[in-house]
ROVEXVEX-780268 format. One line per 10 residues: number of its first residue (from 1); for each residue x, y, z of C-alpha. Coordinates in nm, 4 decimals, decimal comma, padded with zeros to 6 digits. Layout:
<pts>
NUM = X Y Z | ...
</pts>
This chain:
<pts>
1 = 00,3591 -02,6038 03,4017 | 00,4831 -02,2626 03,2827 | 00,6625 -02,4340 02,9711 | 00,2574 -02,6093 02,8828 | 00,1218 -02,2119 02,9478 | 00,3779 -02,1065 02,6632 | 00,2357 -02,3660 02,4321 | -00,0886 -02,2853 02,4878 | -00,0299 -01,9146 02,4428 | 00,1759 -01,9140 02,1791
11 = -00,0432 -02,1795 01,9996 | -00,3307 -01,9449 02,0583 | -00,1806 -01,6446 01,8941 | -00,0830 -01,8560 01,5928 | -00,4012 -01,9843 01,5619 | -00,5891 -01,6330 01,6163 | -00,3294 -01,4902 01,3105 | -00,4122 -01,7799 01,0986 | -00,7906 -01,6583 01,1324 | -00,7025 -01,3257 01,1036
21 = -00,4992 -01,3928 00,7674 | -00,8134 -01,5578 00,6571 | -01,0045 -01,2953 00,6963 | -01,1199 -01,0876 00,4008 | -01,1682 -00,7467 00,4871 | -01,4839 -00,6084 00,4531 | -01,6346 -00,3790 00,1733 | -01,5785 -00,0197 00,2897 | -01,4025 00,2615 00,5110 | -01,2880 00,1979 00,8245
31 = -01,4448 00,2846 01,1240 | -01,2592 00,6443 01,2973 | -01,3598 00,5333 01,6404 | -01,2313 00,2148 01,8784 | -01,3657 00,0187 02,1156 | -01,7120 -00,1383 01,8896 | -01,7841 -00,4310 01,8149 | -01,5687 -00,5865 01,4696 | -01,2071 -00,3815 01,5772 | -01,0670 -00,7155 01,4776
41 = -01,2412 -00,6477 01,1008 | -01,0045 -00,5139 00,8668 | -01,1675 -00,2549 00,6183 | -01,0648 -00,2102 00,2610 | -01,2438 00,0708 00,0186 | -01,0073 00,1319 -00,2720 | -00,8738 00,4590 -00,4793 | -01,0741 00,5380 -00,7431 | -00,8320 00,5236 -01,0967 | -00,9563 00,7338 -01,4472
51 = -01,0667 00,5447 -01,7046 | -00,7572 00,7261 -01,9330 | -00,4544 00,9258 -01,9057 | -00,5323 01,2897 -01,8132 | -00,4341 01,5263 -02,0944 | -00,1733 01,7791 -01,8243 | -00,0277 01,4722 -01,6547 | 00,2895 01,4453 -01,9021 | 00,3188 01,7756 -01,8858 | 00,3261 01,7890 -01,5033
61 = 00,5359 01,4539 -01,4582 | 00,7835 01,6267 -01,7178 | 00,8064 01,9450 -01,4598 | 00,8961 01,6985 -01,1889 | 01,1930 01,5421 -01,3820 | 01,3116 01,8620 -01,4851 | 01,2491 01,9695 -01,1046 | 01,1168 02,3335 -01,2156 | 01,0145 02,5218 -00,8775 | 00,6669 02,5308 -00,7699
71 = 00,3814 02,2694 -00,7034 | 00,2827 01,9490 -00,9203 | -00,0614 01,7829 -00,8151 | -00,1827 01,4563 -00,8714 | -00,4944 01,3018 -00,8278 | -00,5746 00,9844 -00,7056 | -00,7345 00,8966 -00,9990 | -00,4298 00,9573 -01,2330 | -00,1630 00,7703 -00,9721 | -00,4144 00,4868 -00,9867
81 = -00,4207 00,5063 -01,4308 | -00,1064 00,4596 -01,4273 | -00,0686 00,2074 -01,1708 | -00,3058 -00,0046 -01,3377 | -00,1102 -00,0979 -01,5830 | 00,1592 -00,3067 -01,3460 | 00,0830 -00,6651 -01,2557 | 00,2261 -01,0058 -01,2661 | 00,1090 -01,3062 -01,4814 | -00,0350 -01,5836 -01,3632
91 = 00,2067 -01,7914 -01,5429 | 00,6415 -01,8011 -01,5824 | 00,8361 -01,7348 -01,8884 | 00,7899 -02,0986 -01,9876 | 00,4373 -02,1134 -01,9700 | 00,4209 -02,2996 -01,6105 | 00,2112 -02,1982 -01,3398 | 00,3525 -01,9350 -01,0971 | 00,3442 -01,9754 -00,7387 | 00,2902 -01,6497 -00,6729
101 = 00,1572 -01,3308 -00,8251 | 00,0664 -00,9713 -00,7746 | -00,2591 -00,7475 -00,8661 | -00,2272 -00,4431 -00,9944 | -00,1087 -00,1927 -00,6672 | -00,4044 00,1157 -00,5644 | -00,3650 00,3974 -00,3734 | -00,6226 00,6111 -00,1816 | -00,5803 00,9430 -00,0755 | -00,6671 01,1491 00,2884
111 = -00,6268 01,4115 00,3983 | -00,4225 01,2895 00,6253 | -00,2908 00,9432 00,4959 | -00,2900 00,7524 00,2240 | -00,3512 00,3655 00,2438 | -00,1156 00,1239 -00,0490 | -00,2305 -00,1789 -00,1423 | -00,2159 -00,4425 -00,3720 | -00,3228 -00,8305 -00,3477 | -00,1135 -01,1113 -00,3433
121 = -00,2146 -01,4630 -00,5087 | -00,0748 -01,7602 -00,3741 | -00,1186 -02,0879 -00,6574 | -00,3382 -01,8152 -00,9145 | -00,3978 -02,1619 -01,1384 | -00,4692 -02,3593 -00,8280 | -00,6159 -02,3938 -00,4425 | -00,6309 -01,9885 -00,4779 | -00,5478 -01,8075 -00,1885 | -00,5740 -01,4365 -00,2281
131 = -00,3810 -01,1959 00,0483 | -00,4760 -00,7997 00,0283 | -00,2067 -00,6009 00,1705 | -00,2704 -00,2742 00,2729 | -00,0234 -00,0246 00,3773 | -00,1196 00,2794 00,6154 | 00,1176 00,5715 00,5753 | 00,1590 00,9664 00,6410 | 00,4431 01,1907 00,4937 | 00,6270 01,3922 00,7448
141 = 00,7569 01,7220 00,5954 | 01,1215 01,8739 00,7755 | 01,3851 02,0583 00,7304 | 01,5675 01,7642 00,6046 | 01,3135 01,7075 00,3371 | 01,0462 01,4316 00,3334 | 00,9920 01,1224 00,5047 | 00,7409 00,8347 00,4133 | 00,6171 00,6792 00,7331 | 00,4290 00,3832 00,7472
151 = 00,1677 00,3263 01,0238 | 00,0729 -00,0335 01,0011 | 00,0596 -00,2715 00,7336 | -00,2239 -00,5649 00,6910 | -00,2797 -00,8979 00,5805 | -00,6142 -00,9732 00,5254 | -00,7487 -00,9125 00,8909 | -00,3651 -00,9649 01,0222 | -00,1802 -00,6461 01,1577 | 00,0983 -00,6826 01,1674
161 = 00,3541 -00,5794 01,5173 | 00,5640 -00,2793 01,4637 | 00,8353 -00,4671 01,6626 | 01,1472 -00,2352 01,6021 | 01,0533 -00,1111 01,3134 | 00,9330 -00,4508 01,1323 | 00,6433 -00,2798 00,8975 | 00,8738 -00,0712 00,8043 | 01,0957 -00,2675 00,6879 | 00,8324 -00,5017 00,5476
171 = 00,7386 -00,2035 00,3299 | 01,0466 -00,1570 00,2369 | 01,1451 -00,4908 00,0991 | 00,7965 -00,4744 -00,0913 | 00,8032 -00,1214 -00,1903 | 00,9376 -00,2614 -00,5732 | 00,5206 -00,3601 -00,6111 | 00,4938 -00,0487 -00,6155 | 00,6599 00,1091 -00,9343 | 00,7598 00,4627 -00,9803
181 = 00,7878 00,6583 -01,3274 | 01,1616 00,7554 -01,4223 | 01,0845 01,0800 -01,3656 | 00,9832 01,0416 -01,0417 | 01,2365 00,8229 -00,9228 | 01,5486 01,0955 -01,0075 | 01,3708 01,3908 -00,8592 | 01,2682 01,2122 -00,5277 | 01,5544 01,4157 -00,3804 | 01,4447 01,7809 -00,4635
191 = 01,1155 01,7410 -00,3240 | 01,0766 01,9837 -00,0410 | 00,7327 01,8946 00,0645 | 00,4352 01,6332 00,0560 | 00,0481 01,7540 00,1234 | -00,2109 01,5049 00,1022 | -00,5488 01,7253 00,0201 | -00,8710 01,5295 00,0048 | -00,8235 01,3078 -00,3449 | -00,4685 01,4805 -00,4207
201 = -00,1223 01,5001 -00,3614 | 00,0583 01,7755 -00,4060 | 00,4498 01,7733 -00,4535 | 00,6431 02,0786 -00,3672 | 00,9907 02,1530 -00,5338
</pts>
């Protein structure tokens, strides 16, 4: 008896993640308050991106690598130029069908979070299955400099558990979707703080 209550439970949570995964998240931002009706609905409204580089951002990115005191902003708009430009193909080196590709990654900017996602494409050239990931995260600013801290991550409608310090980890192991200029990557270390104001974030060395 208790092993055929397992089953059942454990077939019922497999089956309510496969409908979950299913789910596409709906058109807009989600709701601030709990308890209606839809707190199973994921929510998806993403970062707006320019339509071309802004004319101070090399100048600003080049302050970063050279790690010159003071603060460097950047809008949502200009992280989401330049991550427009990184995506897989659809197809392999050979000219085959991939398995698997990725959509160009967005960011969208609090003032209290950002949210990271990108889509996933299972068979692109056929039976399409699209997965939008979306990571939740908040920067913690100490005395031991900055930490990224990620929330919860989604797939589709799927959230999914923070057991131990799985999303993460999941992040983690993802976070290459995610591509970060050269100058960037070798000053990550001298940045002192992380504010997140409205459609900006502002990087203090």
């Amino acid at each position: 008896m208790i092993l055929t209550a397992v089953s059942g439970v454990s077939l019922g949570i497999l089956l309510g993640s496969f409908i979950l995964l299913r789910e596409v998240p709906l058109s807009g931002i989600e709701p601030a308050e709990s308890g209606k009706i839809g707190d199973y609905a994921a929510y998806y409204s993403p970062g707006s991106a320019a339509a071309a580089e802004s004319a101070t951002v090399k100048s600003r990115t080049s302050r970063l690598g050279r790690q010159i005191p003071g603060s460097i902003p950047f809008t949502e708009m200009e992280i989401n130029h330049y991550l427009s430009q990184f995506k897989s193909a659809d197809t392999n080196e050979d000219g085959t069908s991939s398995n698997i590709s990725f959509s160009s990654p967005n960011v969208r900017i609090e003032t209290d979070r950002f949210v990271l996602s990108g889509k996933i494409i299972v068979n692109p050239q056929k039976d399409r299955f699209e997965v939008l990931m979306q990571a939740f995260g908040r920067f913690e600013n100490g005395d031991s400099g900055v930490k990224m801290k990620i929330d919860k991550i989604l797939l589709n409608s799927l959230r999914i558990p923070k057991f131990g310090g799985l999303v993460e980890n999941l992040f983690e192991s993802n976070k290459a979707m995610f591509p970060l200029p050269t100058e960037v990557k070798s000053s990550l270390g001298a940045i002192r703080e992380i504010e997140l104001l409205e459609d900006q974030i502002v990087l203090a060395l």
